[in-house]
BALOBA-1460 file (C-alpha; in Angstrom, 3 decimals):
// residues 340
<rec num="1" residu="x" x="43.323" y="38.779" z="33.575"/>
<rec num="2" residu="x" x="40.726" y="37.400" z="30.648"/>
<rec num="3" residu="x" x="40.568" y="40.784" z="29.623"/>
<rec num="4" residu="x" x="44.740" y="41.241" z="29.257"/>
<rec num="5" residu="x" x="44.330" y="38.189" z="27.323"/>
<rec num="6" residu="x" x="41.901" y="38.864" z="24.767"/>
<rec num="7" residu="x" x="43.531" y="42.484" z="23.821"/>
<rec num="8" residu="x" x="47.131" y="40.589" z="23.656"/>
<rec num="9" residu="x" x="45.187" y="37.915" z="21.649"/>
<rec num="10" residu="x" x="43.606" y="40.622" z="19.459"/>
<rec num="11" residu="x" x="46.790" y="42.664" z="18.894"/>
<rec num="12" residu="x" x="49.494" y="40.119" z="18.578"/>
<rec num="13" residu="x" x="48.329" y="36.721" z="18.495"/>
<rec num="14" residu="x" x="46.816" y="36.694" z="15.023"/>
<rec num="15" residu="x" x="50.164" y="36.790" z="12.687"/>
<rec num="16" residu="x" x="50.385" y="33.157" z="12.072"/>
<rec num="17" residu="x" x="51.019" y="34.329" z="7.832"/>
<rec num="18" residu="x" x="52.623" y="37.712" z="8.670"/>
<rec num="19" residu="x" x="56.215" y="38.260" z="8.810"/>
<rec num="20" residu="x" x="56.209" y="41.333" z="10.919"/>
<rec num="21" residu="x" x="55.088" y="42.198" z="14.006"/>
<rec num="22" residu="x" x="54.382" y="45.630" z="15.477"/>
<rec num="23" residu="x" x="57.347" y="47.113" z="17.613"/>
<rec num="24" residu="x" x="58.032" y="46.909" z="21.320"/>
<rec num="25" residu="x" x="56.955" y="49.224" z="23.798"/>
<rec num="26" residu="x" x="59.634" y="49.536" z="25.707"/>
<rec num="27" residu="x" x="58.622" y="52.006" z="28.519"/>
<rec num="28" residu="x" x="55.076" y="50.291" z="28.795"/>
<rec num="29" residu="x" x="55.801" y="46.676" z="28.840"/>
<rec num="30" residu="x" x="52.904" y="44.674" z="30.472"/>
<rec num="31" residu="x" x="53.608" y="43.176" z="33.459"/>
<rec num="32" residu="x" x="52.885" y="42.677" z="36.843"/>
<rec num="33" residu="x" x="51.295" y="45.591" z="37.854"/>
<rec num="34" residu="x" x="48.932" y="45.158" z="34.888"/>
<rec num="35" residu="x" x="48.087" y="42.386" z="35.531"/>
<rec num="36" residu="x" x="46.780" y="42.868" z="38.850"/>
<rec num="37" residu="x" x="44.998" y="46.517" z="37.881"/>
<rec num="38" residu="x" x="42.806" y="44.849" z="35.445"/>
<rec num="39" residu="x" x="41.987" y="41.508" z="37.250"/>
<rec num="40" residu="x" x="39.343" y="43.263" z="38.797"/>
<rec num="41" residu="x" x="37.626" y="45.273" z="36.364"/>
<rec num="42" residu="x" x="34.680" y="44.712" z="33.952"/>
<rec num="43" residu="x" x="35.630" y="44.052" z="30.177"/>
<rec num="44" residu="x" x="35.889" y="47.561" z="28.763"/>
<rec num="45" residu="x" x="37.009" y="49.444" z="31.720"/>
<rec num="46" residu="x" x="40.316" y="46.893" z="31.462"/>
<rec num="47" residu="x" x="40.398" y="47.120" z="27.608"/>
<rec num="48" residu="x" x="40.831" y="50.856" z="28.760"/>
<rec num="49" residu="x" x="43.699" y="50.845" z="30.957"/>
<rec num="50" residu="x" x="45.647" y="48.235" z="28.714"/>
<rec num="51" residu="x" x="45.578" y="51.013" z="26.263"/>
<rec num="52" residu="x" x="46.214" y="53.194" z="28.413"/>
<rec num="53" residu="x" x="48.935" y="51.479" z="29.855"/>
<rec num="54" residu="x" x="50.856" y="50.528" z="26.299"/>
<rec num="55" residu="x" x="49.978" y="53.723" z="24.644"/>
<rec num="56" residu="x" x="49.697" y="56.421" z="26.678"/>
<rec num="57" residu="x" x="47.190" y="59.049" z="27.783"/>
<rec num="58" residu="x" x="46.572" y="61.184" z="24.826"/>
<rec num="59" residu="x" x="44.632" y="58.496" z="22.813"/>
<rec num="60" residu="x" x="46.629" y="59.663" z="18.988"/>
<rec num="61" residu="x" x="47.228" y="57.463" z="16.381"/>
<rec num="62" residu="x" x="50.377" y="55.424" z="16.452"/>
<rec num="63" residu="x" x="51.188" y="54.586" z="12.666"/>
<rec num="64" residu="x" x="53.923" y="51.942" z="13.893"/>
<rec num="65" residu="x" x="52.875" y="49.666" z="10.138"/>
<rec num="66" residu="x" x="54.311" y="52.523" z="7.742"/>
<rec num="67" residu="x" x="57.457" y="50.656" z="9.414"/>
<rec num="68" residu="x" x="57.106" y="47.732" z="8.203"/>
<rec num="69" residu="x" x="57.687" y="47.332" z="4.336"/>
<rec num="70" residu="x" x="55.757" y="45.191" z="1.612"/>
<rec num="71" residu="x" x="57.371" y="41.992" z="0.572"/>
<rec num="72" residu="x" x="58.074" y="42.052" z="-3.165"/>
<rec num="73" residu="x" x="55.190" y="40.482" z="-5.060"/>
<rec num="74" residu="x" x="54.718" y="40.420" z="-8.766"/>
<rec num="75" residu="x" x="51.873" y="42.311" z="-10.307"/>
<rec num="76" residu="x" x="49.200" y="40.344" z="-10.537"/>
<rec num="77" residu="x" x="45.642" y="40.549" z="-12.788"/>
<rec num="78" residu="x" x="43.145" y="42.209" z="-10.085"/>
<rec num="79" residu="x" x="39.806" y="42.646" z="-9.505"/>
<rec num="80" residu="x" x="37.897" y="45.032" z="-10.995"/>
<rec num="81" residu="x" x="34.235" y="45.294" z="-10.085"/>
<rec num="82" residu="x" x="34.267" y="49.071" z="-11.036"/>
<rec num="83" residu="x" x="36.071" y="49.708" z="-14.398"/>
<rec num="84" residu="x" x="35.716" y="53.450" z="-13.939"/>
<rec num="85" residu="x" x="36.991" y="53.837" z="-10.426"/>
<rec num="86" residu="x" x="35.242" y="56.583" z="-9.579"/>
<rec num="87" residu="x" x="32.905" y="57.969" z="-7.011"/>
<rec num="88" residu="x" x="29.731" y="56.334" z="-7.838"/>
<rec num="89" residu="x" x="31.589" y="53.033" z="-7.070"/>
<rec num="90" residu="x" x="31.191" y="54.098" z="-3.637"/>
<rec num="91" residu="x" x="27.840" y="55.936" z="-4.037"/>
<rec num="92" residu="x" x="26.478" y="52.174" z="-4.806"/>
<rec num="93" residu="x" x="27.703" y="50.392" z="-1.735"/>
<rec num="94" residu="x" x="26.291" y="53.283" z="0.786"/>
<rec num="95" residu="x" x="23.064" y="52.750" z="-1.056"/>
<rec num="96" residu="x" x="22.910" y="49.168" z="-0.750"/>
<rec num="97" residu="x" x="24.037" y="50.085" z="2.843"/>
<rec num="98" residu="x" x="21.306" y="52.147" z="3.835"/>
<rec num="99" residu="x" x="18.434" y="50.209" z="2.301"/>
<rec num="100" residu="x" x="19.563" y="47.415" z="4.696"/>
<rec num="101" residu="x" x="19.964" y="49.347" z="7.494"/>
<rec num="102" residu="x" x="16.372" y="50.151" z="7.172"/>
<rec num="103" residu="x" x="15.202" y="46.883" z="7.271"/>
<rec num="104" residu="x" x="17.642" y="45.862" z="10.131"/>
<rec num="105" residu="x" x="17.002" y="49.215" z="12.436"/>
<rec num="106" residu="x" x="13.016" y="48.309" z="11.630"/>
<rec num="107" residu="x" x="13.696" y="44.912" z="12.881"/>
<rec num="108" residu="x" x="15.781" y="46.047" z="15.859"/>
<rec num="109" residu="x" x="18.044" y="43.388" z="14.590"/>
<rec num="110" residu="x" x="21.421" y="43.138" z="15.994"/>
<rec num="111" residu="x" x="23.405" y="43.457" z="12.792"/>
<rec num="112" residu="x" x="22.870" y="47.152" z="12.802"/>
<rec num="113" residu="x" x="25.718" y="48.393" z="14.814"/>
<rec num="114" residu="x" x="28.102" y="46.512" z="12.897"/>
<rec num="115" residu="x" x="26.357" y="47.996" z="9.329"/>
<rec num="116" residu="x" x="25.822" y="51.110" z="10.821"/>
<rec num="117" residu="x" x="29.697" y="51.259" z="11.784"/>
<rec num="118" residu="x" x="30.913" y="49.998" z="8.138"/>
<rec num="119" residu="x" x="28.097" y="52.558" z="6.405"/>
<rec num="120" residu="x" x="30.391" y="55.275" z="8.594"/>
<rec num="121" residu="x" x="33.590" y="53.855" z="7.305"/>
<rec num="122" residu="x" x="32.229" y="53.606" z="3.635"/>
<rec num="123" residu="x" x="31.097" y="57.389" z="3.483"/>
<rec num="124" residu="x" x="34.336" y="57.839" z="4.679"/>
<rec num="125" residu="x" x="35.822" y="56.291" z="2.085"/>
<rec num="126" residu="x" x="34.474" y="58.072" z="-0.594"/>
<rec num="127" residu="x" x="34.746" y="61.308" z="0.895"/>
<rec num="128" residu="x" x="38.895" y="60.997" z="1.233"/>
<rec num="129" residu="x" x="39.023" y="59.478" z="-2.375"/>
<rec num="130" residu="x" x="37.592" y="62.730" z="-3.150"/>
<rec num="131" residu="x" x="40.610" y="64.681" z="-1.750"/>
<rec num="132" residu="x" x="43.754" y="65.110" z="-4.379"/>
<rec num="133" residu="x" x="46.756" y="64.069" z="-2.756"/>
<rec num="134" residu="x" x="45.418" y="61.446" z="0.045"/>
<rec num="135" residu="x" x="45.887" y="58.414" z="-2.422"/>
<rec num="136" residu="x" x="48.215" y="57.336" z="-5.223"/>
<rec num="137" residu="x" x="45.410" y="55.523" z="-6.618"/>
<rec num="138" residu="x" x="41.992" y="56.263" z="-5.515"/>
<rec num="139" residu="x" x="40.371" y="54.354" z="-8.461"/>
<rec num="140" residu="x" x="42.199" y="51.424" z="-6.901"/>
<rec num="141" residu="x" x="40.798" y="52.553" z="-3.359"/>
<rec num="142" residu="x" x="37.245" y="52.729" z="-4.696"/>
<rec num="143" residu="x" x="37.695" y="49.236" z="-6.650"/>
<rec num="144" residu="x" x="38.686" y="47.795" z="-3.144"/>
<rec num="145" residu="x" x="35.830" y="49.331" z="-1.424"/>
<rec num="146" residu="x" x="33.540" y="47.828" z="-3.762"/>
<rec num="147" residu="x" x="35.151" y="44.553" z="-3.283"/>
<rec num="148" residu="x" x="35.099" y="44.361" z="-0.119"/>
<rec num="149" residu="x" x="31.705" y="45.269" z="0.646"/>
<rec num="150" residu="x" x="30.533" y="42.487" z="-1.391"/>
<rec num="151" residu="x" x="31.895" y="40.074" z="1.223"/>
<rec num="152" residu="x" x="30.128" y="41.482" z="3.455"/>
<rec num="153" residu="x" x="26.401" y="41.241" z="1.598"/>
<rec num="154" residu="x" x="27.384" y="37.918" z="0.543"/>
<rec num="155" residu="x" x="27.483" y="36.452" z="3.878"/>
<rec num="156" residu="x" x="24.715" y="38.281" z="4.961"/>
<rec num="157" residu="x" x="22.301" y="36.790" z="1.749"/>
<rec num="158" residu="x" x="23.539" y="33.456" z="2.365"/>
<rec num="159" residu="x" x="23.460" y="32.880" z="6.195"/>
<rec num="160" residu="x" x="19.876" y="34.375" z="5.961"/>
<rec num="161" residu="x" x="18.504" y="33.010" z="2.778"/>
<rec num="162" residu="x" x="19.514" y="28.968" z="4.096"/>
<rec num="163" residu="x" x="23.543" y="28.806" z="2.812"/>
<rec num="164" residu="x" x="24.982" y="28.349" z="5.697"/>
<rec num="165" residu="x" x="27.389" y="26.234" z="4.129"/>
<rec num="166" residu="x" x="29.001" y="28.840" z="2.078"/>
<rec num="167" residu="x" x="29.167" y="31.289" z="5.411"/>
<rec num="168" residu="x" x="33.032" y="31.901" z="6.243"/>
<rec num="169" residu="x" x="32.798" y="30.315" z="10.283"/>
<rec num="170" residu="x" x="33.698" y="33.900" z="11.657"/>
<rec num="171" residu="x" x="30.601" y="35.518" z="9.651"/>
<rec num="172" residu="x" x="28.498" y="32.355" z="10.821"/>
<rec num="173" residu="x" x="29.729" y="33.387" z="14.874"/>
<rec num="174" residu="x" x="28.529" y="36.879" z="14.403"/>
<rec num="175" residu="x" x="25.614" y="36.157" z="12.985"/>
<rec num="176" residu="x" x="24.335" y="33.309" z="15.625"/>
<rec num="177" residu="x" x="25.802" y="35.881" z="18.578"/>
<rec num="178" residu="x" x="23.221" y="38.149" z="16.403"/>
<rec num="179" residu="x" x="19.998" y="36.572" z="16.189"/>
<rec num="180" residu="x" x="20.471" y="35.087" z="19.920"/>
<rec num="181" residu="x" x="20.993" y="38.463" z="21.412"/>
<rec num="182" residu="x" x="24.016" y="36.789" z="23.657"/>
<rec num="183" residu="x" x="26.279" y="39.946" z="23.380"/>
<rec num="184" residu="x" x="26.801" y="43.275" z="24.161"/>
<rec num="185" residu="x" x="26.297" y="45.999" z="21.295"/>
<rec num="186" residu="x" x="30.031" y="47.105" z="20.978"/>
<rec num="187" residu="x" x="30.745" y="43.069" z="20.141"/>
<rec num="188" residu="x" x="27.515" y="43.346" z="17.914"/>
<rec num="189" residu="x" x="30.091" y="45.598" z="16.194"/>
<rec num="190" residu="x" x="33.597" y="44.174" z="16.631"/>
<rec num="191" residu="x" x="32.270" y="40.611" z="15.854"/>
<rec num="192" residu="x" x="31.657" y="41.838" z="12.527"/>
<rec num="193" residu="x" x="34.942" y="43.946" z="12.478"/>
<rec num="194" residu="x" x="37.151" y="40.808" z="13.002"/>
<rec num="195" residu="x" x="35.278" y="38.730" z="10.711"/>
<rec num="196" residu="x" x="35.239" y="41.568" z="7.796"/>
<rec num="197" residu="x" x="39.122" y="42.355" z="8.253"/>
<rec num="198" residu="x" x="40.538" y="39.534" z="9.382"/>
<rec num="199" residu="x" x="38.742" y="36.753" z="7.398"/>
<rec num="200" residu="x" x="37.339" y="38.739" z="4.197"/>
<rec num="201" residu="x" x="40.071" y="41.036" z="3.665"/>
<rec num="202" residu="x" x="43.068" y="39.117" z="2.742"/>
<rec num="203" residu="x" x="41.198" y="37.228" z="0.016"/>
<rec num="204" residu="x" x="39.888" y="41.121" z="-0.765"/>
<rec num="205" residu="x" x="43.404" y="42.506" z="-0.968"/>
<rec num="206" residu="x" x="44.846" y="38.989" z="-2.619"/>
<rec num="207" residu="x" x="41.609" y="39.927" z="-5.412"/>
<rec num="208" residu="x" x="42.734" y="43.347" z="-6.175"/>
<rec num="209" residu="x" x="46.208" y="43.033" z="-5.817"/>
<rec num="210" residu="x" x="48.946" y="44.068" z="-3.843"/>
<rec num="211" residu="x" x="51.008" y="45.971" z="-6.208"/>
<rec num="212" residu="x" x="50.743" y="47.891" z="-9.387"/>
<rec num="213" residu="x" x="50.716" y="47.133" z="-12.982"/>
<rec num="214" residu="x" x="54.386" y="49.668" z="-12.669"/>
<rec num="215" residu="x" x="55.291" y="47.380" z="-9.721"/>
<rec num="216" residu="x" x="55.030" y="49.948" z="-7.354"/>
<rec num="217" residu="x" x="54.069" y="48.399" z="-3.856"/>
<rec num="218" residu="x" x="49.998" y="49.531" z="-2.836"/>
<rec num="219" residu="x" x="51.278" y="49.708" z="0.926"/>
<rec num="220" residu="x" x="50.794" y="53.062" z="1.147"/>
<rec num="221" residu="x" x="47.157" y="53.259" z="0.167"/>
<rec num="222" residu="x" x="45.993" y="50.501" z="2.378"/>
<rec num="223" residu="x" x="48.160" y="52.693" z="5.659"/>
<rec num="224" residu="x" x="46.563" y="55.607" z="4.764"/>
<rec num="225" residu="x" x="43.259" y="53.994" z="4.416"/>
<rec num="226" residu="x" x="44.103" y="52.017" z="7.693"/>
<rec num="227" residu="x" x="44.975" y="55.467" z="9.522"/>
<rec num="228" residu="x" x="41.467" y="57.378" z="8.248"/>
<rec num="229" residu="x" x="39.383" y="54.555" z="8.996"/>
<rec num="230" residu="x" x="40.796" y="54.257" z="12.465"/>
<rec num="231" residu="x" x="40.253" y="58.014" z="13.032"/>
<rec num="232" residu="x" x="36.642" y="57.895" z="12.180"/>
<rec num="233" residu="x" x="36.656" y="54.941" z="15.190"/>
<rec num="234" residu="x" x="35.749" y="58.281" z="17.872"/>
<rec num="235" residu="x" x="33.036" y="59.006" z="14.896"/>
<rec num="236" residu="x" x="31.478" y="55.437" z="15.474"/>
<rec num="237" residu="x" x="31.701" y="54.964" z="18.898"/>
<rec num="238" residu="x" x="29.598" y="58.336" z="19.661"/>
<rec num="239" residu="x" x="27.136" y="57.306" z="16.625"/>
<rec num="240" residu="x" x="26.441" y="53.989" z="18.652"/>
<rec num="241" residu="x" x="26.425" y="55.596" z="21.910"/>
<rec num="242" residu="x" x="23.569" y="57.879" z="21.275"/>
<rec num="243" residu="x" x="21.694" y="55.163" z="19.465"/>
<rec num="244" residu="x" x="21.806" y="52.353" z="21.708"/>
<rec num="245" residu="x" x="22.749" y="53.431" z="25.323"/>
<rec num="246" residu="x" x="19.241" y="52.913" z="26.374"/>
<rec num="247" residu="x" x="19.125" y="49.448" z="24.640"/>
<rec num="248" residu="x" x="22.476" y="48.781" z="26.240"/>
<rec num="249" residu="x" x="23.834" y="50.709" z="29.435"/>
<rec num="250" residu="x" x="27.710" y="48.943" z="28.928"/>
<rec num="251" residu="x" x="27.784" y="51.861" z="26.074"/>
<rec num="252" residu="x" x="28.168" y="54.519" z="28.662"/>
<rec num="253" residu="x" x="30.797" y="52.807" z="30.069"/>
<rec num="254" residu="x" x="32.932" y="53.223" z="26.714"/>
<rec num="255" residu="x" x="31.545" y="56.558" z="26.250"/>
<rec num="256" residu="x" x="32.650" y="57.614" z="29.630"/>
<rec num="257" residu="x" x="36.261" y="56.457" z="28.920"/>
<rec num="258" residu="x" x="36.994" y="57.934" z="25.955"/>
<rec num="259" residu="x" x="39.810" y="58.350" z="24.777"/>
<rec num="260" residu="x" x="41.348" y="55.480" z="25.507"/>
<rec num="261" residu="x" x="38.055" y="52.761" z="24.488"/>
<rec num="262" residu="x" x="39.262" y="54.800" z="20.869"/>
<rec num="263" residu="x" x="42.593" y="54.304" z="20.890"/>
<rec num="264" residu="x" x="42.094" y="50.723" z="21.893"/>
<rec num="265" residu="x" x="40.300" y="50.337" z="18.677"/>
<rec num="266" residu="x" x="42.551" y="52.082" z="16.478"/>
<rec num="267" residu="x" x="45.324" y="50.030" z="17.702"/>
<rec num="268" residu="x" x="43.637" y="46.613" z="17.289"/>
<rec num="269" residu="x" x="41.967" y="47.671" z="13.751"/>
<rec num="270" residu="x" x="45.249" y="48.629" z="12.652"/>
<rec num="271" residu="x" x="46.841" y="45.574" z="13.788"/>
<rec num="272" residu="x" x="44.328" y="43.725" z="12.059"/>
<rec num="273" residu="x" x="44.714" y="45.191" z="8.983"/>
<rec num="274" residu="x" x="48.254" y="44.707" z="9.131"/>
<rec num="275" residu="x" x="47.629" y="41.204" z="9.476"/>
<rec num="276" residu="x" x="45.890" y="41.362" z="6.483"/>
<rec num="277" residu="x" x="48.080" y="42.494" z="4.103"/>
<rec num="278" residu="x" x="50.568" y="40.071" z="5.505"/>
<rec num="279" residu="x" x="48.170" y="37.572" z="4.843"/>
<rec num="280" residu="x" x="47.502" y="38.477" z="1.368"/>
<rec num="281" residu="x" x="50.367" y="38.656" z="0.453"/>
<rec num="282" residu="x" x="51.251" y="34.842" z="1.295"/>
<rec num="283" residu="x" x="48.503" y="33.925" z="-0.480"/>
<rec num="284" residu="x" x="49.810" y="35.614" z="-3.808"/>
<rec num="285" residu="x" x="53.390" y="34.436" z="-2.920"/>
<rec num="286" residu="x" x="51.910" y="30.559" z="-1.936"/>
<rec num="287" residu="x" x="54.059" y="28.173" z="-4.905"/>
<rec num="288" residu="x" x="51.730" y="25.546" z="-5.136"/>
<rec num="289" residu="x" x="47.878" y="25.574" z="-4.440"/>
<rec num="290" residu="x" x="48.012" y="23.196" z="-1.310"/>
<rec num="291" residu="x" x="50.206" y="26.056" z="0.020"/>
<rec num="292" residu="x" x="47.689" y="28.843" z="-0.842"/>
<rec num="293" residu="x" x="44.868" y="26.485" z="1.075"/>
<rec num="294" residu="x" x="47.210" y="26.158" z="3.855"/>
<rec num="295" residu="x" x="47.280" y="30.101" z="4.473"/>
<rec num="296" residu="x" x="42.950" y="30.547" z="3.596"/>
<rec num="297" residu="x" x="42.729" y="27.437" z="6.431"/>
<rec num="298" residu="x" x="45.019" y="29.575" z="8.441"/>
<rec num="299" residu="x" x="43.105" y="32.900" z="7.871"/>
<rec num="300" residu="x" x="39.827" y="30.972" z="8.131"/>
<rec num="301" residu="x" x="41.212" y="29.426" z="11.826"/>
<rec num="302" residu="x" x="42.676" y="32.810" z="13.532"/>
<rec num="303" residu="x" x="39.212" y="34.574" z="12.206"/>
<rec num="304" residu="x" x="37.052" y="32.115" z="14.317"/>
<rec num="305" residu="x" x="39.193" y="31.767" z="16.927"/>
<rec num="306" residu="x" x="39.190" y="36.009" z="17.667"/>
<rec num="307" residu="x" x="35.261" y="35.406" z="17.394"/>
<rec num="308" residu="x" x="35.310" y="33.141" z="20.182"/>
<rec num="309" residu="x" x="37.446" y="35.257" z="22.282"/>
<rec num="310" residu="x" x="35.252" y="38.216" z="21.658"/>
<rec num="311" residu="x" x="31.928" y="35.947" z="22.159"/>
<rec num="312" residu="x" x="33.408" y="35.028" z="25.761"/>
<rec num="313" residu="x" x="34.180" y="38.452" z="26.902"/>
<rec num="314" residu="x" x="31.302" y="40.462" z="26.058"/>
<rec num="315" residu="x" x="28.561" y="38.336" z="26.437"/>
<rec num="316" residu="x" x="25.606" y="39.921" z="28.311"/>
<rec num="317" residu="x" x="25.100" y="39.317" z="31.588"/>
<rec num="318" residu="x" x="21.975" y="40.411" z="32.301"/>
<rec num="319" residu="x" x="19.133" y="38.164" z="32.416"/>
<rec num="320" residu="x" x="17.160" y="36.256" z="29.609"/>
<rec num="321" residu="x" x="15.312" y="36.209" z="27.817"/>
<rec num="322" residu="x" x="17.151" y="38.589" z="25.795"/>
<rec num="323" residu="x" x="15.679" y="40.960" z="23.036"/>
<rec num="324" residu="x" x="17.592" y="42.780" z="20.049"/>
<rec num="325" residu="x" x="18.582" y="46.241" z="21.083"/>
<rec num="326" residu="x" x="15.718" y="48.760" z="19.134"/>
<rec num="327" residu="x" x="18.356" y="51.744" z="18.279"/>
<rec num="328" residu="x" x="16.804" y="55.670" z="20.050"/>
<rec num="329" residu="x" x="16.063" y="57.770" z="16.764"/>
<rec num="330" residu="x" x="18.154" y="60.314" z="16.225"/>
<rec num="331" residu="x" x="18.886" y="62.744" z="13.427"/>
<rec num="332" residu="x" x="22.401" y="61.400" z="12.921"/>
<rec num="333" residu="x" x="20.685" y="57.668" z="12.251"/>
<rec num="334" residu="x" x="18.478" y="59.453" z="10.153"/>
<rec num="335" residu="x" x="21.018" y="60.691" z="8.306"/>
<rec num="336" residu="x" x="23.043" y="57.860" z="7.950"/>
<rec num="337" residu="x" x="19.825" y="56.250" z="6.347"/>
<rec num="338" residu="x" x="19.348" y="58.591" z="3.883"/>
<rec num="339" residu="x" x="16.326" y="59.595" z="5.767"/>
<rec num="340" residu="x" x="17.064" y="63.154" z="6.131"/>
């Protein structure tokens, strides 16, 4: 039953700003039955059969957001931490990336899945900005990427360098879960998934824009961006698996389960980034700047509140004390590093 709750919560319950929600299921409505199959079950064995039982058994990407189109918002001036837009914009973050993944793999620290997971999702990036065709605007794509990834280092400098104060409450969860080794790995990594998309990236997306200087809406970058980086999802989950299923045994669990531990995060990543947009784009629409606090204290609010749900479900139940999980070397971490 907790577990039905926190993937309804995760899916569907975060669209206070958004004014679209994904469609019905109609031959897999939850009910009953459900209920009663998962009651039993450990966390990611039920995460599992939800998606299992909402989407099917053949674990593909369901693109149900290209449904739902952009509200109309007026260009606005945008963000532009990389005038030229092009690859090296990227090259930059994945070297930042690496040089603190070094540190935090050295330190066994319990940030690296979730870095280790974005570093994937950034080389990703900058590989499909590289293909003609996948984007309208890749400069834009790269711009965002930039953007977004300073978010990320920013919390990380000031929650570990004493400015706690500035720390956005979901980043501040993820980081005490993090140095008090109270969770499993996989919520190492989707603690800092919820706090990176659902917090960060509406004030990311409000930065850079949601539409062009032509007016042309930028929905159709962020969904294809929001279908590759939920395709590389199989791509993490086997890079985290080999590195920390000694540290952590509940990793062969979701390796075991595969494909439907996947398609449960493609689903809720997507949904999150659909909230995102949404969200964005009620803070460039907000008239008057009470209203534009009104939907940050919202985004702020449904960030921390998805960190608590994920705190209570996948916190580790084996005895204290508890040590950060030391990742197994491996040529693919090596690689990832820049170590090879």
């Amino acid at each position: 039953m907790g577990a039905l709750v926190v993937v309804l919560a995760l899916v569907t319950l975060g669209n206070p700003v958004a004014v679209a929600q994904p469609p019905a299921q109609p031959q897999n409505s939850v009910g009953s039955g459900l209920l009663q199959t998962v009651a039993g079950l450990p966390p990611i064995q039920a995460l599992a059969e939800i998606t299992r039982q909402l989407f099917g058994p053949d674990g593909r990407y369901i693109p149900w957001a290209r449904q739902l189109p952009p509200l109309p918002v007026p260009h606005t001036p945008q963000a532009t931490p990389c005038p030229s837009g092009g690859p090296e914009c990227i090259t930059h973050v994945i070297q930042e990336m690496q040089r603190r993944g070094r540190e935090m793999i050295d330190a066994c620290s319990d940030n690296a899945p979730m870095l280790l997971s974005y570093l994937t999702a950034t080389r990703a990036t900058k590989n499909i900005t590289g293909s003609p065709g996948e984007f309208e605007d890749p400069a834009f794509l790269r711009n965002w990427d930039l953007q977004f990834a300073d978010y990320y280092f920013r919390a990380l400098d000031d929650y570990y360098h004493g400015r706690r104060d500035a720390v956005p409450g979901a980043w501040r969860q993820a980081f005490q879960a993090a140095d008090t080794h109270s969770v499993t790995v996989l919520a190492d990594a989707v603690l800092g998934y919820n706090a990176h998309i659902t917090r960060d990236l509406p004030f990311v997306i409000a930065d850079i824009g949601v539409t062009a200087p032509d007016g042309t809406s930028r929905k159709r970058d962020h969904e294809r961006a929001s279908q590759m980086l939920t395709e590389y999802q199989h791509q993490v989950l086997t890079a985290l698996t080999g590195m920390y299923e000694d540290a952590d045994p509940t990793m062969r669990a979701g390796a075991n389960l595969e494909p439907m531990v996947y398609m449960s995060f493609t689903q809720v990543i997507q949904a999150w980034r659909e909230y995102a947009w949404r969200a964005a784009e009620q803070l460039l629409l907000a008239p008057t700047p009470a209203d534009r606090a009104a939907v940050a204290d919202q985004i702020e609010n449904l960030s921390q509140t998805l960190s608590q749900i994920i705190v209570q479900l996948f916190t580790r139940n084996d005895p204290p004390p508890h040590q950060g999980p030391c990742a197994k070397p491996t040529a693919e971490l090596d690689r990832e590093l820049g170590q090879a």
